[in-house]
Structure formats: structure tokens, C-alpha cells
N, C-alpha and C positions, 0 to 999 in steps of 0.2 A: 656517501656510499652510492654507487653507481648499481643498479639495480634495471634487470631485462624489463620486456614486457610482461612477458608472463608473470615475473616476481611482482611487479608494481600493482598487478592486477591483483594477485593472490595476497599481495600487504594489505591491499584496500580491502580486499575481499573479507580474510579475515578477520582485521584491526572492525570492520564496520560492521562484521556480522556480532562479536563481540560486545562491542558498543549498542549494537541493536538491540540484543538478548537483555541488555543493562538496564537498553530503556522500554522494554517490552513489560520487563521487570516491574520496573515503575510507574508504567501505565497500568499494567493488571493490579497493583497493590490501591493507586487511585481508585480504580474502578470499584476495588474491594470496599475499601472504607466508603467510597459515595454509597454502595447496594448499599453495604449494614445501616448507613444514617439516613440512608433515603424510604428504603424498604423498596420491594417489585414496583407501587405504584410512584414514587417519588423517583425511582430511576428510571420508568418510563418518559415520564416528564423531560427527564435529563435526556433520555435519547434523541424524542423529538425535537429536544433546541440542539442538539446537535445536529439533527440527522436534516434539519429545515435549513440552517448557514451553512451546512457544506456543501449543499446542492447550488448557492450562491456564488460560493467562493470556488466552486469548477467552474461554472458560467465565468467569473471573474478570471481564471487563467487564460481565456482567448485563445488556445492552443498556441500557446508560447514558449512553453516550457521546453517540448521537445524539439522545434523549429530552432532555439538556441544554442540548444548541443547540436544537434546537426550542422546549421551553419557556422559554429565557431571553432567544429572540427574542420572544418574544410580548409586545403591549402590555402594559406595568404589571408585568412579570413583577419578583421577588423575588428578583434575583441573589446575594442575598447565603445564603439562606435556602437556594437550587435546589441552588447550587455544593458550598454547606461540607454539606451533608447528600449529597449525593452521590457526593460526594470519601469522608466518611465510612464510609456505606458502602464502595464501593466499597473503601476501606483494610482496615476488617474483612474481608471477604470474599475481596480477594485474600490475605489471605496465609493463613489456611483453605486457599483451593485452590491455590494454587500448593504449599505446603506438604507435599500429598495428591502432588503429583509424582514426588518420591523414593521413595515408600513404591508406588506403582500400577507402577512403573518394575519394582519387585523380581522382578515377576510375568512380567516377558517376555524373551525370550533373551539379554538385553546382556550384555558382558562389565565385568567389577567397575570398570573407570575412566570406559566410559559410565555407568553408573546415579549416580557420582561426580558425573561432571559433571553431569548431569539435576540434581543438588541444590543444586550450586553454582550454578548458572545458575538456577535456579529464585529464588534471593535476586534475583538482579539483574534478572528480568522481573517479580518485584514489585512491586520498586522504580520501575523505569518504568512498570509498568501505573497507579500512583498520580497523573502527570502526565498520563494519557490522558483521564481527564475531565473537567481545567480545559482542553483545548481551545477545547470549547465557546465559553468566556472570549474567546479570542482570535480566535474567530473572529467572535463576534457585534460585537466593538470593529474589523475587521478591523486586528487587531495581527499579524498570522502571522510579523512580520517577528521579532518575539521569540522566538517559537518556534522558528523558524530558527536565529537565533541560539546558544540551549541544545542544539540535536542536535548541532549544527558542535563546539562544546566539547566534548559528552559522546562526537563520534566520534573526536575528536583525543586524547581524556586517552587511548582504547581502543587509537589506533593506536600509540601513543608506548608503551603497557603491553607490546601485543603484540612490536612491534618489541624492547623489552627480554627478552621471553620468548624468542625466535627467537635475537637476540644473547647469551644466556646458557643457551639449550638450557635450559629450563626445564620444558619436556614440556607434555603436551595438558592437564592440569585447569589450569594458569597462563594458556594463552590463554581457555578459558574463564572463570575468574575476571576477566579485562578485561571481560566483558562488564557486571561485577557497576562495576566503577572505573566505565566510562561512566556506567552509570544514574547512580551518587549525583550525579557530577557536574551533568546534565540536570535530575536534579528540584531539586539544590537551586537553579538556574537562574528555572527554572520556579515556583517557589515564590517568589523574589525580583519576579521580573518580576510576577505574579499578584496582591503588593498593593498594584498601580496602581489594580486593578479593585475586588477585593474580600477581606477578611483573612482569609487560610485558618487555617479550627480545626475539631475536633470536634465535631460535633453530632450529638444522638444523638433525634433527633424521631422515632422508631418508627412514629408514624403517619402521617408523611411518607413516609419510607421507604418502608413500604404502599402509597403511592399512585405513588410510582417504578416500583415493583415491579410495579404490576399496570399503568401504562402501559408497561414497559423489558419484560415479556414474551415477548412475541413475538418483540420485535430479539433478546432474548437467544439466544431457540431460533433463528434466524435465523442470528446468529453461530456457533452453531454445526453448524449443518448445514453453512453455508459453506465452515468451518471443515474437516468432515468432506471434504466432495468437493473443498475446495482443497489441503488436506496432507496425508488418506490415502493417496494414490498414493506418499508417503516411506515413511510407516509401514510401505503392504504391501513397497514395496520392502527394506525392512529387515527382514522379519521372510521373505519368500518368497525374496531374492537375495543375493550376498555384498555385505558392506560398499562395492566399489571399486564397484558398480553405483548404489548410494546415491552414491558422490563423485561419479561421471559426470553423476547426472541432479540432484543437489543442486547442481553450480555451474552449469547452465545455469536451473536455478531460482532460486538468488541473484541472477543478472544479470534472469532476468524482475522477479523481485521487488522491484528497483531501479529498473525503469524503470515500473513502475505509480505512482511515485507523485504522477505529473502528474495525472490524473483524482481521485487524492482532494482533491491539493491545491485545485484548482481548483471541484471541485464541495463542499470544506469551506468555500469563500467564499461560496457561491452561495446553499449549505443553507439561511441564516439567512435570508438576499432571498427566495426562494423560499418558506419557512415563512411568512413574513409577507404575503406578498402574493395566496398561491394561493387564498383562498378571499373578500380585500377588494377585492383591484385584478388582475383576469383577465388585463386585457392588458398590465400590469406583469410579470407570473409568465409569460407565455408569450414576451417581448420576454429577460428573464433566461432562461430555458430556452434558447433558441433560439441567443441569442450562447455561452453554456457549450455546447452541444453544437457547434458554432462551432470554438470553440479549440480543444474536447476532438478533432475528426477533424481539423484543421491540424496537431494534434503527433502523434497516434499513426500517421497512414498514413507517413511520412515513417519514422516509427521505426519502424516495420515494415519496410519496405522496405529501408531502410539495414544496418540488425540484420540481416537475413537474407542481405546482398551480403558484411557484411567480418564474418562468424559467425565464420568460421576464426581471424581477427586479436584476436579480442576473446576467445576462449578461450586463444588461445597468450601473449597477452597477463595475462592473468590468471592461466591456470593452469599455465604455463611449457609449454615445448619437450616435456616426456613427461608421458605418462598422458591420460586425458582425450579418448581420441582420436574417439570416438563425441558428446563433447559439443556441437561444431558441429552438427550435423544433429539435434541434441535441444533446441538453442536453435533451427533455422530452424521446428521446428513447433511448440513451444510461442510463437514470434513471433505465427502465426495466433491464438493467444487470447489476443492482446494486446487488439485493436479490441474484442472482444467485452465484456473486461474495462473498456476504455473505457465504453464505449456502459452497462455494466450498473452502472457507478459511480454516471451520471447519473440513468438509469429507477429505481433502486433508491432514491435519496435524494429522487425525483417521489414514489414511493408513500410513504416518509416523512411527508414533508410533506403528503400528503393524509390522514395518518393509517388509511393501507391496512395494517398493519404483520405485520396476519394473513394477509393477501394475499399477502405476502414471504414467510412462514414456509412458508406452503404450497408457493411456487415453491419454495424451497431444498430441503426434503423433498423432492420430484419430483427436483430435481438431486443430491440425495444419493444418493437410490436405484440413480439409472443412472448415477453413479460407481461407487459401490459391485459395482453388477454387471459392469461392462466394466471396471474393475480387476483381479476374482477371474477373468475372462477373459482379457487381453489379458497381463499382468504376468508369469503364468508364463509367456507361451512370446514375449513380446517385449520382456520385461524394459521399460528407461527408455524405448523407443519406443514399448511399449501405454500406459504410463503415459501420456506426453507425447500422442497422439496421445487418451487421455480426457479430459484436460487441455482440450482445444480442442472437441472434443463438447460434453463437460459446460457450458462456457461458450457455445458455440451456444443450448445450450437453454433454459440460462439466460434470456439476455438476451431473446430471444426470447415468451418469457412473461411478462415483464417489461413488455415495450414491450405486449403485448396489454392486460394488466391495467390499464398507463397510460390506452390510450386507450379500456377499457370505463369507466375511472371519470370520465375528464375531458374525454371526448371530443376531445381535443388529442392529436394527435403535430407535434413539431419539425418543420422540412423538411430532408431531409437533401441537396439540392442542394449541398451543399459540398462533400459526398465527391469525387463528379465532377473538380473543381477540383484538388482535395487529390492524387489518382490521376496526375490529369496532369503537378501539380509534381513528385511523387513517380518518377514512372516516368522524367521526365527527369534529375533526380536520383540515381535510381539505371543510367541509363547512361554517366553523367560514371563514378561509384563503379567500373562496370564496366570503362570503358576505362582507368581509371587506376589498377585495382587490382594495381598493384605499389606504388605508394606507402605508409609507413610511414601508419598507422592514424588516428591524430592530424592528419596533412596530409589522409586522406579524410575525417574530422568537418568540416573547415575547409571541404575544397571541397564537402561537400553543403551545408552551411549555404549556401554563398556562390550555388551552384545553384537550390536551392530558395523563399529566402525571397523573393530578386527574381521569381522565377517566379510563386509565389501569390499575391503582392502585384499584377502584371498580370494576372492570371484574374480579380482581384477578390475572391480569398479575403481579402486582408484591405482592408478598404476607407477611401477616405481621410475617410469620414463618422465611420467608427469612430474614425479615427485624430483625427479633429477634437475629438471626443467626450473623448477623452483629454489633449486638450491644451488643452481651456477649461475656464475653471474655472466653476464656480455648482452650481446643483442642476441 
């Protein structure tokens, strides 16, 4: 079946957003059963052996990941050559740093079963950091629907793990060794699916590498600045507050965490249309901008609004009937740096692909710093709500610079007339949420969906040209 771009875009779109919802699903039911067996203070703990190896495993991606899609979208480009040498790398390297994990960990207050875990878990963010740079792959083929596929698996081998850990009192380094069961799962997936494309092996071109390296740069300092102002508010909280302050403001940032991953998904379709076109065909690149930034504010103003009406249902839900009791109101303000995180998903993969990549770096520095500083301020004396509340600063300012730098280089910004639209289904959306919030949580997903999409669809947010667009086929 011979399908346009936009259809290809909108199969992936859907088929992945689906698929996400599936395993967002299964993350937050994980996450449920860890709180109840952990309690606040044993899922602090869990936070910080997560929240210490993902800060490794960015360092570990060298700014690779997006440097891949870019140049494997490009005419004539050498998929085979881009992939397996940068897979390669990047295999070297992750396990160097992830590695350095356990050993960096020795140095900071944790008690002997975190630093434990930090090394157990460090195998299994390995592991998956290895499938983070055929991406690319499936993005440029828009295959995502694969991808999806291998998370779904590798979140169900984790949930079935856990659940045996719970059912047999197994203790806390057992739930974190599930995380190590998903990854093998995932990549050997991924690895399966990936020689449709191209036959992953080692290769060891050093002066390729080289030339990775000194394009992947920047993304990489980039990554981790981000990095820095995205997860240091764990760290200080873990090293300045007790453990159950960590569990408080660690599950309302697992739930944010879960629900970002509309704007990667969507603007990981885009990347590749967007790399291609932004410097050969102008009003191709601003027509693809225009519709992604589009979808991106029809899905996040809704989730904002929504997240922040039934906060209370989705924390008691998750993280049972006690503890936790501040995490509502710590999920309704890290909500606000939801849009922003939207919005800086898109500008941020514009400067990509105009090859601004130094531009980004320098923005993230700036956002580093004034996390860093409103952190060592806010954290001692308002603990997860200074946090949460630099959380949504720092992402102001972000994006904010972001969109400046866009339209110093291209003289384009989007039109963001849709928000308008977006607001309005939303607001009516969340007065249905309001009058009927007695209803069990699951009956109010239902009635906002049922609320809001006929609503946006008469505003004209989604329109029936687009929708024509979708259902004819050709180029």
C-alpha cells in the first residue's frame, strides 16, 4: 500500500502514539507496585539509582543520536557506513561511562544498597543506551511503528519481573535488576528489526569517528547541560533532603516524564523532513514546522489542563492511599513546564537542522546556570516545591531563547494561532472534568477525550483539509 507523506507521518504518528499510551501504561503500573512495595522512602532510593545512571548514560550518547538522523537523512548519505560506526562507538563508550557509575557513586552519601543498585542498573542503561542510536534508522524509514513494538516487550518482560519481585519479597536490588531483564529484551528487538535497514556490526573507522565527534559536539555538551538543569533538582534533593522528599517529588516526576513523550515522538518524525528540506525547499520546511507545532499544542494544552484537575486521582492511583501526600500539588506545577517542554522539543531540533548546534549549547549553559543557582536557593527551605517551581523557570527560559535564536537564523517563527483554539477546547474540557469530578479517573480520561476532540475539531483545530490530506493517497 503506497501511502503519501503526510499519511506515513500520521501512521507513525498514531500507530506510536498508541503504542506509547500502552507503555506509559506500564510504566506508571511499575511504578505503582514499586511505591506500594517500597513506600515514599524505598522509592526515593529507587529514584536516585535511577536519576545517578541516567545522568551517565546522556554523557554516554556523545551527541549522536541526533547527528544520525540528520546525516542519514541527507541525499546519497551512507547508511550503512553512518549507522554501524556510530553504533560502534557509541557501544565503546557507553560502557567506559556508564561503568565509571558505580565507582563516582562511592563518593556521595548513599547507603551500601543504593550505590548497589547505581551498578546494577548501570548494566541495563547500557544496554539500552546501545539501541538509542539506530533510532535514527527508523526514523528516517518512518518505521517507529518497530520501535514501539520492542519498548512494549521490553516494558512487559520488566513488569512481569517486578511483579514476581513484589510477589516473592525479593527486596529493592531485584526490582532494579528488571530494569537490566527489559533492556536485553528491547535491544535484542531492535537489533532484529534493524536488518531490514542495515546489518549491524563493528566498525572501527577512527577517522570517521573523528568526524562524528567533532560534528556530535556540541549536542553532546548540550545533552548535558540539559541533563544538568533537567535531573539536578533529584540529585540536590537527595543529597540537601531526606530520602521520602526524593519519593514525593520523584513520582510526580515520573508521571511528567511519561507524558513528554508526545513531542519527542512526533518531532522524531519531523527531524528527518525538516533536515532535508530546510535549506532546499523553504516552504516545504515551514508547511512541516507549522503542522508539528500544530499537533504538538492540540496534545499538550489538554494535558495540562486535565493533569492538573484530577493531580489528586492520578497520584492516589499510582502511589496508593498513604505517603505521597504533597505529590499532587508538585505534579500541578511541574504541569506548567509541560507546554514549555513542548514548544522547546520542536525549536530545539529547528536549530538542529539548521546546524545552529553551538547556538543550543550556549542556550543550555544559560539554563544550567540558573538552575543551578535557584536550586542552591529555593531547595533548602522549600524542599520538592523550590525544585518543581525551577523546574518550570528554567523551562521558561529555555524555550524562550530558543525560539529567539530560531527566528535570528531563519527569519521564520510558526504561527502559534492554534493555541487560542487549543485553550478553548481545553477549558471546556476541563469544566465537564470539574463537574464530574467524583467520577472514578478512567470514566474522566473518557469524558475529556469525548469533550474535547469534537470541540477542536469545530474550532477548526483540526481541519477537514488535513484530514483529506490523510486519507488520499499519492504524493
Amino acid at each position: 500500500m503506497n501511502l503519501n507523506l503526510t499519511q506515513k507521518i500520521a501512521y507513525n504518528a498514531l500507530f506510536s502514539t498508541g503504542a506509547r499510551i500502552i507503555e506509559v501504561v506500564l510504566a506508571l503500573v511499575i511504578i505503582g507496585l514499586t511505591t506500594r512495595y517500597l513506600g515514599d522512602g524505598g522509592f526515593g532510593d529507587y529514584i536516585i539509582v535511577i536519576t545517578f545512571v541516567y545522568i551517565f548514560s546522556v554523557i554516554a550518547d556523545l551527541g549522536l543520536y541526533s547527528i544520525v538522523v540528520r546525516e542519514i537523512s541527507r541525499e546519497g548519505a551512507d547508511e550503512e557506513k553512518i549507522v554501524n560506526n556510530a553504533f560502534t562507538l557509541r557501544f565503546v563508550a557507553g560502557f567506559f561511562i556508564l561503568s565509571s557509575a558505580f565507582f563516582v557513586s562511592l563518593i556521595f552519601p548513599y547507603s551500601e544498597i543504593v550505590k548497589l543498585g547505581i551498578g546494577v542498573a548501570a548494566i541495563g542503561f547500557w544496554i539500552l543506551s546501545n539501541t538509542q542510536v539506530l533510532m535514527g534508522l527508523f526514523q528516517k524509514h518512518l518505521a517507529m511503528d518497530k520501535v514501539a513494538v520492542a519498548e512494549i516487550s521490553g516494558r512487559i518482560i520488566q513488569l512481569l519481573f517486578v511483579w514476581t519481585c513484589i510477589k516473592f519479597d525479593l527486596g529493592f536490588l531485584y526490582i532494579i535488576f528488571s530494569i537490566f531483564l527489559g533492556a536485553i529484551f528491547n535491544f535484542a528487538l531492535i537489533l532484529f528489526f534493524t536488518s531490514k535497514y542495515v546489518k549491524i556490526r563493528l566498525r572501527f573507522d577512527f577517522k570517521f569517528w573523528k568526524k562524528l565527534l567533532k560534528q556530535a559536539y556540541p549536542l553532546a555538551i548540550s545533552a548535558i547541560l540539559v541533563l544538568i538543569y533537567f535531573k539536578l533538582d533529584t540529585i540536590f534533593l537527595s543529597v540537601m533532603k531526606p530520602r521520602e522528599d526524593v519519593g514525593v517529588y520523584g513520582l510526580s516526576y515520573k508521571i511528567l516524564e511519561n507524558l513528554i513523550f508526545f513531542p519527542a515522538m512526533i518531532v522524531g518524525l519531523t527531524m528527518p523532513i525538516m533536515s532535508r528540506y530546510i535549506f532546499t525547499d523553504r516552504n516545504r520546511f515551514k508547511s512541516v514546522v507549522q503542522r508539528t507545532l500544530n499537533f504538538l499544542f492540540i496534545a499538550v494544552v489538554p494535558m495540562t489542563f486535565g493533569t492538573i484537575l484530577i493531580s489528586d486521582k492520578i497520584i492516589k492511583l499510582i502511589g496508593g492511599e498513604s505517603g505521597f501526600y504533597d505529590s499532587p500539588l508538585v505534579l500541578n506545577i511541574l504541569m506548567i513546564a509541560l507546554g514549555f517542554i513542548f514548544l522547546g522539543a520542536l525549536f530545539s531540533n529547528i536549530i538542529i537542522a539548521a546546524n545552529k548546534q553551538k547556538r543550543l549549547a550556549q542556550i543550555y549553559f544559560i539554563g544550567m546556570i540558573f538552575n543551578i543557582i535557584t536550586n542552591i536557593i529555593f531547595i533548602p527551605k522549600y524542599s520538592y516545591f523550590g525544585a518543581a517551581i525551577t523546574t518550570v523557570a528554567t523551562e521558561l527560559l529555555v524555550t524562550a531563547l530558543m525560539i529567539i535564536v530560531v527566528y535570528r537564523a531563519l527569519r521564520f517563527l510558526p504561527s502559534f494561532a492554534i493555541l487560542f483554539k487549543a485553550v478553548v477546547a481545553s477549558l471546556l474540557m476541563a469544566s465537564a472534568l470539574y463537574y464530574f469530578n467524583y467520577l472514578n479517573i478512567f470514566y474522566l480520561l473518557i469524558l475529556g477525550a469525548v469533550v474535547y476532540l469534537p470541540t477542536i475539531y469545530f474550532l477548526g483545530g483540526i481541519s477537514k483539509k488535513e484530514i483529506g490530506k490523510l486519507m488520499n493517497r499519492g504524493d
